[in-house]
Biopython code that builds the backbone (N, CA, C, O; Angstrom):
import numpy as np
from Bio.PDB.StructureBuilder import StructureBuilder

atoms = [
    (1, "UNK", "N", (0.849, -1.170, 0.000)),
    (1, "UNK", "CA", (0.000, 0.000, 0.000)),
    (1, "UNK", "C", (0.896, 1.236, 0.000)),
    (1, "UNK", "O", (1.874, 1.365, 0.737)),
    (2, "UNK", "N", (0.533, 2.006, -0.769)),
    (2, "UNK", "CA", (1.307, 3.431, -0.629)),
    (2, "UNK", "C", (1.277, 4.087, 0.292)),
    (2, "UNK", "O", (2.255, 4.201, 1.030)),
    (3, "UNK", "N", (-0.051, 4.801, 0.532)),
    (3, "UNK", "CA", (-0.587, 5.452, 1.201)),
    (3, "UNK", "C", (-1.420, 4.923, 2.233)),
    (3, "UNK", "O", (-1.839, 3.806, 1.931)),
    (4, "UNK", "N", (-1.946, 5.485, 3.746)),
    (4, "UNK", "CA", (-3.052, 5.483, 4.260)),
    (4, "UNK", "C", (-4.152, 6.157, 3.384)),
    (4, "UNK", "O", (-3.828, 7.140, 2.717)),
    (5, "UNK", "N", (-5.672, 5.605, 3.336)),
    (5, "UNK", "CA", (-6.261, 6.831, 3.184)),
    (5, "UNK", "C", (-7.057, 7.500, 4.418)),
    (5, "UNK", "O", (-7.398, 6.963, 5.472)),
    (6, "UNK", "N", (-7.224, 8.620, 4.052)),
    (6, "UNK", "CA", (-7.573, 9.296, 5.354)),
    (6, "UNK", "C", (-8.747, 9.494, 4.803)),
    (6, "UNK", "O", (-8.969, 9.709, 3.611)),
    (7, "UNK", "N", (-9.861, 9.389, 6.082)),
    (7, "UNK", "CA", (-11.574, 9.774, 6.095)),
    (7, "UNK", "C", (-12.047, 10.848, 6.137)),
    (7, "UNK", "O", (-12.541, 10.980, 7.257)),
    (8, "UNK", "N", (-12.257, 12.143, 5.267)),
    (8, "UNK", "CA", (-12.914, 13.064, 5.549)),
    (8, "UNK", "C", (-14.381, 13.307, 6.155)),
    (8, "UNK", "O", (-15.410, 12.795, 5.715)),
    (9, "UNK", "N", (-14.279, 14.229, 7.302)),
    (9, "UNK", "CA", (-15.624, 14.218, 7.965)),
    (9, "UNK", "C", (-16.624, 14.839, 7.551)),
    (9, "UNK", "O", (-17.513, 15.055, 8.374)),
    (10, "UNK", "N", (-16.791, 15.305, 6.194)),
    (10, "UNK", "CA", (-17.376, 16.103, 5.417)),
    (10, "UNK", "C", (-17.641, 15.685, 3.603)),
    (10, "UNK", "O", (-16.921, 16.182, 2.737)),
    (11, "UNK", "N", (-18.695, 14.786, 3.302)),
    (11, "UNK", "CA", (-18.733, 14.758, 1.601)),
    (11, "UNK", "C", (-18.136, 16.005, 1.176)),
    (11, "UNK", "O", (-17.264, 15.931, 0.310)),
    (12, "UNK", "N", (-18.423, 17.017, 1.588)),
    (12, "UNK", "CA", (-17.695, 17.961, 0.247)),
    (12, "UNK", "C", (-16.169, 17.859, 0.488)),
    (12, "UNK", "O", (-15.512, 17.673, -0.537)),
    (13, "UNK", "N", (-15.646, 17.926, 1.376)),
    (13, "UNK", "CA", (-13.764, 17.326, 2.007)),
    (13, "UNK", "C", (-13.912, 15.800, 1.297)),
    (13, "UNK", "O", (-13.035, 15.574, 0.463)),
    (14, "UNK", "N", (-14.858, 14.764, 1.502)),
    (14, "UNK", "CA", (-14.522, 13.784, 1.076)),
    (14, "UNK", "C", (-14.220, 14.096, -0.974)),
    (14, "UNK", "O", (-13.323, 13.495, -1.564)),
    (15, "UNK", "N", (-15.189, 15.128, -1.712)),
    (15, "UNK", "CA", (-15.063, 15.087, -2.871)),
    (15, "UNK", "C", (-13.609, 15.939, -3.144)),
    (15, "UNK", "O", (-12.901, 15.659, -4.111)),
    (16, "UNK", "N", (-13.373, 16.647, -2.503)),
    (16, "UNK", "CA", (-12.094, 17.289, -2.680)),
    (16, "UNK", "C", (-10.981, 16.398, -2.625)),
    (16, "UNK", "O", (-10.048, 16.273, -3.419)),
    (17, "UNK", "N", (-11.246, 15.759, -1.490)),
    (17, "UNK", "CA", (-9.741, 14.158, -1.961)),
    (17, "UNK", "C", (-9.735, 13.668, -2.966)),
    (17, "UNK", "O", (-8.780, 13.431, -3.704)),
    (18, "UNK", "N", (-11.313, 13.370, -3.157)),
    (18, "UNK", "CA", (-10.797, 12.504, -4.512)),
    (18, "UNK", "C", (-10.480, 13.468, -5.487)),
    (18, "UNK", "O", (-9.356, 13.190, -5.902)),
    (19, "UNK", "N", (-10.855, 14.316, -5.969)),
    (19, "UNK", "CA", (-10.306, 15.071, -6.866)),
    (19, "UNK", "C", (-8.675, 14.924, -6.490)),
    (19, "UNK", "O", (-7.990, 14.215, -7.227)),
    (20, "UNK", "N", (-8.028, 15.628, -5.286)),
    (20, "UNK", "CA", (-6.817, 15.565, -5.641)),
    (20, "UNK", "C", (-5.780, 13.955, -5.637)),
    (20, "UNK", "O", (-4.604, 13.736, -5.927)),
    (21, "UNK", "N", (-6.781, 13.177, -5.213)),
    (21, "UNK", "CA", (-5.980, 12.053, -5.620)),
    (21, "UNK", "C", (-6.243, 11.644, -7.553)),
    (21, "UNK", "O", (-5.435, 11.265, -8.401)),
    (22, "UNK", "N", (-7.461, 11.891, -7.622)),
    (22, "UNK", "CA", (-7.216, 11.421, -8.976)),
    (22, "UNK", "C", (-6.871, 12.275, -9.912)),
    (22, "UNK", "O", (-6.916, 11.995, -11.110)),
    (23, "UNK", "N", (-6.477, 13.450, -9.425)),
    (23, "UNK", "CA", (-5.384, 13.848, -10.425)),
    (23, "UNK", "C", (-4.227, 13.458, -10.383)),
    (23, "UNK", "O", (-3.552, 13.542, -11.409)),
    (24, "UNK", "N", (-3.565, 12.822, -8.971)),
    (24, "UNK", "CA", (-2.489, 11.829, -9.289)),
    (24, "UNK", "C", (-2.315, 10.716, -9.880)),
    (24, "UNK", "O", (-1.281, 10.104, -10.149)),
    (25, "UNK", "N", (-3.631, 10.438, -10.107)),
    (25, "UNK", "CA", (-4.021, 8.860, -10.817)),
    (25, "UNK", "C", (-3.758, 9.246, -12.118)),
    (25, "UNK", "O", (-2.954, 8.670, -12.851)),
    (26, "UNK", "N", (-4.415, 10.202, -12.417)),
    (26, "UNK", "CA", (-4.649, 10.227, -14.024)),
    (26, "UNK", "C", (-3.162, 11.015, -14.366)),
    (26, "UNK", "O", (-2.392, 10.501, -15.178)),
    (27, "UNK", "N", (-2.959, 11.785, -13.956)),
    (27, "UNK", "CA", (-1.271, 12.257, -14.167)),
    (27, "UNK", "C", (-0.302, 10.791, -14.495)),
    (27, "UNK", "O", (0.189, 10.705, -15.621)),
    (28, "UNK", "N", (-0.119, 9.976, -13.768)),
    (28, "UNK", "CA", (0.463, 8.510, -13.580)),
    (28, "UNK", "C", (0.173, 7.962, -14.305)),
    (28, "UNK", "O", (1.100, 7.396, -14.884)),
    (29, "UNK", "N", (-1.117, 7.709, -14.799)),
    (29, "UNK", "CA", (-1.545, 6.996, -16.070)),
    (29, "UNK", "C", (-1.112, 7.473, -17.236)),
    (29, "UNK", "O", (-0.561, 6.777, -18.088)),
    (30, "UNK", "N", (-1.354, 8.780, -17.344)),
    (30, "UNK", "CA", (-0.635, 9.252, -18.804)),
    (30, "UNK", "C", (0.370, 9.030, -19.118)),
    (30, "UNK", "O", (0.607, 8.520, -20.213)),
    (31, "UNK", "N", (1.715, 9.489, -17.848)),
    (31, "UNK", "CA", (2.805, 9.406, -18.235)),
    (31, "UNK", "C", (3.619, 7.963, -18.064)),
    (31, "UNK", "O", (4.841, 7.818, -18.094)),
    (32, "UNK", "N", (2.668, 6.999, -17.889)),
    (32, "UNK", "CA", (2.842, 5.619, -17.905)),
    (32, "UNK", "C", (2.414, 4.868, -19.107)),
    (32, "UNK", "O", (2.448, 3.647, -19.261)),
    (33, "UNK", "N", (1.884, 6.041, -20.180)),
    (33, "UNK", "CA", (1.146, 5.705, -21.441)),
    (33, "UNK", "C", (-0.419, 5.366, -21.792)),
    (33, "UNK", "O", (-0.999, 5.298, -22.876)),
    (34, "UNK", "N", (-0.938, 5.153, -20.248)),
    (34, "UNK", "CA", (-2.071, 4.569, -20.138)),
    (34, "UNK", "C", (-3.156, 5.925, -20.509)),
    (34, "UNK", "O", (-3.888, 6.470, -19.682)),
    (35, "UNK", "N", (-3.039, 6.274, -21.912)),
    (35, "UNK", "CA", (-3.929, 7.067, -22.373)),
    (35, "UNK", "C", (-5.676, 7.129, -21.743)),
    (35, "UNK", "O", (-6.393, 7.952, -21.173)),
    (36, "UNK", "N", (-5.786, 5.678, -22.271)),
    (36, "UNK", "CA", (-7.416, 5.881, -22.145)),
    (36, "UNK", "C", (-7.720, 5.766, -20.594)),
    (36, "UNK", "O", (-8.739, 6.413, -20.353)),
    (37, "UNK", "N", (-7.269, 5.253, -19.612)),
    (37, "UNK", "CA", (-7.106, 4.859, -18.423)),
    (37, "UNK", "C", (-6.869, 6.248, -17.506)),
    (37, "UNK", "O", (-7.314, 6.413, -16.370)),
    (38, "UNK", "N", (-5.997, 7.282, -18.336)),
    (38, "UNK", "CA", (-6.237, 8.476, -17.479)),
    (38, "UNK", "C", (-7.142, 9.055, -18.309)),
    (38, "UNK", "O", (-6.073, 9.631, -18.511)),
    (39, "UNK", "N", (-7.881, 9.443, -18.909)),
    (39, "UNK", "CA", (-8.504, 9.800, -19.495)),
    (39, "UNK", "C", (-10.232, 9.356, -18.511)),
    (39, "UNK", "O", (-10.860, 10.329, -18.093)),
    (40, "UNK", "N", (-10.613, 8.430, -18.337)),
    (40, "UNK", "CA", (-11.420, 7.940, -17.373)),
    (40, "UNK", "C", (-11.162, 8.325, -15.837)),
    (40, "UNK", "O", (-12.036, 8.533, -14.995)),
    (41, "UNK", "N", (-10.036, 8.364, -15.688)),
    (41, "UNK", "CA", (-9.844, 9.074, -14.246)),
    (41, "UNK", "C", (-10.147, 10.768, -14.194)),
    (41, "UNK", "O", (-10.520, 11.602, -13.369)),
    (42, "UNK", "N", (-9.842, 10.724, -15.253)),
    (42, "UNK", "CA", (-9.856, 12.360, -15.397)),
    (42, "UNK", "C", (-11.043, 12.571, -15.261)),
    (42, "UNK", "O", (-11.358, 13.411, -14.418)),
    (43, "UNK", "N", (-12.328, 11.746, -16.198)),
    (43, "UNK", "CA", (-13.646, 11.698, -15.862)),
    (43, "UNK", "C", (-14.327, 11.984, -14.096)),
    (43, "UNK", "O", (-15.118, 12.810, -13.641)),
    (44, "UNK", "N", (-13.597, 10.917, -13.525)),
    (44, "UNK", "CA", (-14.080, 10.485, -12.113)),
    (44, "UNK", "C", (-13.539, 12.159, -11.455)),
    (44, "UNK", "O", (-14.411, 12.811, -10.880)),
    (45, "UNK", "N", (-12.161, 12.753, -11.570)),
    (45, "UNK", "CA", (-11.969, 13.576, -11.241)),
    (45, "UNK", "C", (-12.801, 15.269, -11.319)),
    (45, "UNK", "O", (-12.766, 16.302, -10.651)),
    (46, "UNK", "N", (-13.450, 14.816, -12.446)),
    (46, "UNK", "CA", (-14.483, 15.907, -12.985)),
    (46, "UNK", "C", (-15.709, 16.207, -12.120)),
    (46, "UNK", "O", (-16.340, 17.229, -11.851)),
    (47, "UNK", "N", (-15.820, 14.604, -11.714)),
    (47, "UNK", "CA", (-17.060, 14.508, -11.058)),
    (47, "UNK", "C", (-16.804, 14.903, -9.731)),
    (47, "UNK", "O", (-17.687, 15.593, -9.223)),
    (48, "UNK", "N", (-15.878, 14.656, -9.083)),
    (48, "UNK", "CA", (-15.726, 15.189, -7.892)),
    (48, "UNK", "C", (-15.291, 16.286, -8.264)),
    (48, "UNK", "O", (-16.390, 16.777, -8.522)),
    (49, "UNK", "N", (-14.585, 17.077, -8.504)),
    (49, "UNK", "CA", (-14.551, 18.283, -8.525)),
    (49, "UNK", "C", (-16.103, 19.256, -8.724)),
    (49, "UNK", "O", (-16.203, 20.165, -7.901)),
    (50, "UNK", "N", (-16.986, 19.155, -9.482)),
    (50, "UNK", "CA", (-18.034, 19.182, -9.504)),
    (50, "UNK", "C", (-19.083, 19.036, -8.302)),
    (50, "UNK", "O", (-19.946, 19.867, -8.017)),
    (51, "UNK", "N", (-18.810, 17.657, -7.567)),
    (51, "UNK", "CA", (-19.837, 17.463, -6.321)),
    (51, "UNK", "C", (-18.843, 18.921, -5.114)),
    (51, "UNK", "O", (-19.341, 19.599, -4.216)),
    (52, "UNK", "N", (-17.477, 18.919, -5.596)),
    (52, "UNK", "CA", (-17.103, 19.951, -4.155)),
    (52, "UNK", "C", (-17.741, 21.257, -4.383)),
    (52, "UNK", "O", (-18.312, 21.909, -3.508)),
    (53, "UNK", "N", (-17.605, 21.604, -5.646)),
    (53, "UNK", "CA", (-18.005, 23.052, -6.021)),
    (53, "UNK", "C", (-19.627, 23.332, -5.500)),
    (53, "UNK", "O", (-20.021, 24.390, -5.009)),
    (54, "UNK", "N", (-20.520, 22.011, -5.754)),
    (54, "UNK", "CA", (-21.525, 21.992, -5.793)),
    (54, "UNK", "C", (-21.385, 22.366, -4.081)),
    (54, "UNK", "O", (-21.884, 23.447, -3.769)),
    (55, "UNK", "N", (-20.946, 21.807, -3.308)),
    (55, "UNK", "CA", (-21.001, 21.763, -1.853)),
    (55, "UNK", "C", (-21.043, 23.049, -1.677)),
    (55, "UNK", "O", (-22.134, 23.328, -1.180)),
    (56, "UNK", "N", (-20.451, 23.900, -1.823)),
    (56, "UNK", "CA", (-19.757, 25.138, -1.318)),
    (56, "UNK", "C", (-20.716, 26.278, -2.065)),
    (56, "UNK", "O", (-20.437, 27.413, -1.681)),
    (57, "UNK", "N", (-21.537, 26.232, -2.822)),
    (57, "UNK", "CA", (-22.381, 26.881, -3.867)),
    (57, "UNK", "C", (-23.743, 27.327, -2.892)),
    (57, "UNK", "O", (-24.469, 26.406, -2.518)),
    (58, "UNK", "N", (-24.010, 28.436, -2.572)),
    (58, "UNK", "CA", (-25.051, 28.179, -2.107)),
    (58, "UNK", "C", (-25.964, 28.489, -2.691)),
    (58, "UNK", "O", (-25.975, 29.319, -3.601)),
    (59, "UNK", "N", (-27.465, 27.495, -2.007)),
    (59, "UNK", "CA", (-28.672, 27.197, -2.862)),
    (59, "UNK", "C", (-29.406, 28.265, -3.280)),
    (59, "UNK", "O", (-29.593, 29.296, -2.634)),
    (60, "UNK", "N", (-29.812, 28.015, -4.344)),
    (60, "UNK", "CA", (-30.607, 29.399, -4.906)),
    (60, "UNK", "C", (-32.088, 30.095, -4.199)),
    (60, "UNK", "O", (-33.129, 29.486, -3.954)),
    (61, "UNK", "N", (-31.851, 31.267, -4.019)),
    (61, "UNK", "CA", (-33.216, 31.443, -2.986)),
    (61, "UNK", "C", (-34.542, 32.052, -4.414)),
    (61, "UNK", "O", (-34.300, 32.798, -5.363)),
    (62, "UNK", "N", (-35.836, 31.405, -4.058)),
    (62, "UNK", "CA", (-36.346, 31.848, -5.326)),
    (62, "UNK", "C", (-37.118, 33.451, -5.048)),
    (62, "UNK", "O", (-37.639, 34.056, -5.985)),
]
sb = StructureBuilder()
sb.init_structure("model")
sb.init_model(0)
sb.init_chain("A")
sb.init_seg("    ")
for serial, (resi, resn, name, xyz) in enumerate(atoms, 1):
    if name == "N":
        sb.init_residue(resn, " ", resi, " ")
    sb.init_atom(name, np.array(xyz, "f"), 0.0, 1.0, " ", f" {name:<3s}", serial, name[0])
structure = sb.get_structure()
């Protein structure tokens, strides 16, 4: 194992890890050749980046 992972006490902290881990994923994959493989991480990374922003956004008042 490389790493511990550590538990954020917060989904939006939890989506922010993954974002910055899978930009280490998908960084690693590329330059390991694994085109399509980071390319899909990059996906997953989108998405969390997305759920954090979403966290921190506040809700629209009508």
């Amino acid at each position: 194992m490389i790493g511990a992972v550590r538990s954020p006490a917060r989904p939006d902290e939890a989506a922010q890890y993954i974002e910055q881990v899978a930009t280490q994923l998908r960084d690693l994959a590329q330059s390991s050749g694994y085109s399509f493989l980071a390319y899909l991480i990059d996906m997953a990374r989108l998405e969390a980046a997305s759920k954090a922003a979403a966290a921190v956004r506040p809700l629209a008042v009508d």
